[in-house]
C-alpha positions in Angstrom: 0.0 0.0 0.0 3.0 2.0 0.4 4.4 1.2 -2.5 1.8 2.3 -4.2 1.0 5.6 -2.7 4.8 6.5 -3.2 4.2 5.1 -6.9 1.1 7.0 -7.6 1.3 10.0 -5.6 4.6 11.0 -4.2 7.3 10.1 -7.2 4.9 12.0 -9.2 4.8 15.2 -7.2 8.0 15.1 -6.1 10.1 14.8 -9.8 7.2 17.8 -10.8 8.5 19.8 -8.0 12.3 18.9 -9.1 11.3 19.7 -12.6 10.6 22.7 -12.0 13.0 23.9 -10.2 15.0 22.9 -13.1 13.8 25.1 -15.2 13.0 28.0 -13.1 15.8 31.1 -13.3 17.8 30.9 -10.2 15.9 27.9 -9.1 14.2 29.6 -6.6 12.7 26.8 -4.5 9.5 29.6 -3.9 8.8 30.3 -7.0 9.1 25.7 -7.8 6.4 25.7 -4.9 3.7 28.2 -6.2 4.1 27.2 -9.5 3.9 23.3 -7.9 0.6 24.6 -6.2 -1.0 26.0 -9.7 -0.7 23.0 -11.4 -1.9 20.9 -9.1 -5.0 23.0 -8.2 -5.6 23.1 -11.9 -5.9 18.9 -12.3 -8.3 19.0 -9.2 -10.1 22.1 -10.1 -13.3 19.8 -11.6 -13.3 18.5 -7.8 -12.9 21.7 -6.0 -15.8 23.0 -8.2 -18.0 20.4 -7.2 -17.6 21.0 -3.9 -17.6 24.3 -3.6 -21.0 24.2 -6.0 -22.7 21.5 -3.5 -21.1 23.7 0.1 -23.1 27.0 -1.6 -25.9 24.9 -2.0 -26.0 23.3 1.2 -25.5 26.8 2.7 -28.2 28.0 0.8 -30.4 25.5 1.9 -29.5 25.8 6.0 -32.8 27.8 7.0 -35.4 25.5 4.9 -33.1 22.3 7.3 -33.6 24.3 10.3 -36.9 24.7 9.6 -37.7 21.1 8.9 -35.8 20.2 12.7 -38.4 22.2 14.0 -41.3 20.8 12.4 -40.4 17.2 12.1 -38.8 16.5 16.0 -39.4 12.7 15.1 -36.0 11.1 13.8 -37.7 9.4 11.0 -40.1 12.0 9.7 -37.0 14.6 10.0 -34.9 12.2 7.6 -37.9 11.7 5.1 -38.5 15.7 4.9 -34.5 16.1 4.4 -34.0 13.7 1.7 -37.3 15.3 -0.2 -35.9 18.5 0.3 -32.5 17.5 -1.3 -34.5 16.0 -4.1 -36.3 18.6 -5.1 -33.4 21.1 -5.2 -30.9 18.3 -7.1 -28.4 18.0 -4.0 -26.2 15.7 -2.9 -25.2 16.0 0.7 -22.2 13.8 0.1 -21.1 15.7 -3.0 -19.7 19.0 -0.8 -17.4 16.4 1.3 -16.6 13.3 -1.3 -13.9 15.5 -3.7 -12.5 16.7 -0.9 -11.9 13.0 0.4 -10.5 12.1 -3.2 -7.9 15.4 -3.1 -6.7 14.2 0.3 -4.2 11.3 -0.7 -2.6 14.8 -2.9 -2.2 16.7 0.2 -0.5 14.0 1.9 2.1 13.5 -1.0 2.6 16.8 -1.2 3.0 17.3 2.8 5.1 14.1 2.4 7.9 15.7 -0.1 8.6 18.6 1.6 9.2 16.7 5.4 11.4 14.1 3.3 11.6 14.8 -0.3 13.6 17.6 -0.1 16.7 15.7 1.2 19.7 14.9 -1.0 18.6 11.1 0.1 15.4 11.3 -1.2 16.6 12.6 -4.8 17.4 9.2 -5.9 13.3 9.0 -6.7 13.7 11.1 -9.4 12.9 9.8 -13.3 16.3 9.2 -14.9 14.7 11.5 -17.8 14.8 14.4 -15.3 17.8 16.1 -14.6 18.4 15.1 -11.3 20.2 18.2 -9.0 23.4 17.5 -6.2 21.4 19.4 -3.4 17.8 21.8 -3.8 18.4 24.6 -1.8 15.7 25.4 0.8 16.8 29.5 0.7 13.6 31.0 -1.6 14.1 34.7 -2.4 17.6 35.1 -1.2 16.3 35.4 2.7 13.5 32.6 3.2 14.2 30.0 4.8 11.8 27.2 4.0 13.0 24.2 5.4 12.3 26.2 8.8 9.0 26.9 10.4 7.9 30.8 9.6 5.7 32.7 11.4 4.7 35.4 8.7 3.3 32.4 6.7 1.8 30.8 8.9 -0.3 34.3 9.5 -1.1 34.6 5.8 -2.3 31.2 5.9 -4.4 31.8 8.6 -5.8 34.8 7.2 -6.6 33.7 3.8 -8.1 30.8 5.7 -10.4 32.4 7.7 -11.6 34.9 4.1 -12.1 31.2 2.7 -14.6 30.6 6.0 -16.3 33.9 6.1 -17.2 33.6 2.5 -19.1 30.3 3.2 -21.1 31.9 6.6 -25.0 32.5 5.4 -25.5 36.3 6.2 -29.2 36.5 5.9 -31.7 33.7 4.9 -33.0 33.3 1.0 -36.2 35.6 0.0 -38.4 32.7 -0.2 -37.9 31.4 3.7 -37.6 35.0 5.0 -39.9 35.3 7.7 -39.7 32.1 8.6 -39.8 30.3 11.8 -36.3 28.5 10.8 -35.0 31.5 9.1 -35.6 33.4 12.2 -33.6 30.9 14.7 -30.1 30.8 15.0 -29.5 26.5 14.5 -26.8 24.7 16.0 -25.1 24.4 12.6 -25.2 28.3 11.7 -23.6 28.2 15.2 -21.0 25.8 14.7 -20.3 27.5 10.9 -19.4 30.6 13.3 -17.1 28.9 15.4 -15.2 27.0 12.6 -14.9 30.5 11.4 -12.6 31.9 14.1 -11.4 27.6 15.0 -9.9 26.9 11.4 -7.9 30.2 11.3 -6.5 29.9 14.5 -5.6 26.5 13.9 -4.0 27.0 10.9 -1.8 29.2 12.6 -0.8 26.9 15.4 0.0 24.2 13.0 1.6 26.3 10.6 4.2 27.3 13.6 5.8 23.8 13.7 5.5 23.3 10.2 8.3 23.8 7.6 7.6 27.0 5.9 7.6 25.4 2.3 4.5 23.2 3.5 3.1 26.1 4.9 3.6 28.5 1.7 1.6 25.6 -0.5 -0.8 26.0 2.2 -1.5 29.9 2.0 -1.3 29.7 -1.8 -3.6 26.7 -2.1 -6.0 28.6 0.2 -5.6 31.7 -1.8 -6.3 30.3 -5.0 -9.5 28.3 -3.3 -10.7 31.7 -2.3 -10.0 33.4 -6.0 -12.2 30.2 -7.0 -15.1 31.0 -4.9 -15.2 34.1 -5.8 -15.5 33.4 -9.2 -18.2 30.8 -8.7 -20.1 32.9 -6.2 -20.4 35.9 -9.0 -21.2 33.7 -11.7 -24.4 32.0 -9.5 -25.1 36.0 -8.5 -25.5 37.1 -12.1 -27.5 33.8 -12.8 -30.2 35.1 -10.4 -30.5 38.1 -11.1 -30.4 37.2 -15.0 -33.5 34.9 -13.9 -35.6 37.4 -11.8 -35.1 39.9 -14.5 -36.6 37.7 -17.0 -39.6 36.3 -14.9 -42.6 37.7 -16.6 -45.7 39.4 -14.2 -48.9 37.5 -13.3 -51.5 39.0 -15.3 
């Protein structure tokens, strides 16, 4: 199972890192990691859309789920009402978390290479058809250290993760539930949503203090470019709305 993970996912990232770094002027080890980041953010971005596509949809959906807690105490009855509900707006519950799952074996290879991959020992898992460097130097931009925990990283990537959590907190409940019993309640998940908010950042923080800075750097980028993509996808279902209220005819 080893073997294979190492086969499939770490050689793989690894030689694409050293690749890179190859070809990059200066062979800025930095510059090897973004760029490292992009690509592989670009081969999971069908995934990351998905899920960001089903979590918008799921947030979307949080007062009408309150509101059928309150209505439907029973266990069973509750379940019925929540798959119907799912039904009739095309959702998936598992689809926000299942991509994520799949992306996870990436994030350990990746997390892998730079604890170990970045060793001279650990070169030798390089294709013979890439040029295969003495040492890679951990220095990026003449004065960061990477191989080293960094603070000021580990701040960015707590910040850009806690942009990446407020975008997904539900400010005010849809038009058609406003007014609602469940739209007027706080629930226990809009209450937990809230505390992840402040938790993740502060976390990511913590664990970006005792880890080396180059993990931490694909951490803050990846979370970055996570954030760019919501944004995108956020604007694009906006102007789908309002393209649809604008062209819903009056009752006569």
């Amino acid at each position: 199972m080893t073997h294979l993970f190492t086969i499939i996912f770490y050689q793989p990232i690894l030689n694409l890192l050293v690749w890179l770094y190859n070809i990059i002027p200066g062979h800025d080890i930095g510059i090897a990691i973004i760029l490292l980041t992009i690509i592989i953010r670009v081969i999971l971005l069908p995934l990351s859309k998905q899920s960001i596509m089903s979590q918008k949809a799921l947030q979307d959906l949080q007062p009408k789920i309150e509101e059928i807690k309150k209505q439907f105490p029973g266990k069973e009855e509750q379940g019925k009402a929540m798959i119907k509900l799912y039904q009739e707006n095309k959702i998936n519950p598992l689809s926000s978390c299942l991509p994520l799952l799949i992306q996870l074996p990436f994030l350990f290879a990746v997390y892998q290479v730079f604890i170990d991959g970045l060793k001279s020992s650990s070169l030798n898992l390089v294709y013979p058809f890439i040029s295969r460097p003495e040492s890679i130097s951990v220095i990026s931009f003449n004065f960061l250290d990477l191989s080293k925990p960094n603070w000021v990283l580990a701040i960015l990537a707590g910040a850009a993760q806690f942009w990446q959590a407020k975008m997904m907190i539900t400010k005010k409940p849809p038009a058609a539930v406003q007014g609602s019993k469940g739209a007027l309640d706080e629930g226990m998940a809009a209450m937990m949503n809230k505390q992840m908010l402040y938790f993740m950042p502060i976390f990511t923080v913590f664990i970006g203090l005792s880890l080396p800075g180059g993990l931490t750097l694909y951490w803050f980028v990846v979370t970055l470019l996570t954030v760019l993509q919501q944004l995108f996808i956020f604007n694009r279902i906006l102007n789908r709305d309002k393209k649809e209220v604008i062209t819903i005819e009056p009752v006569k």
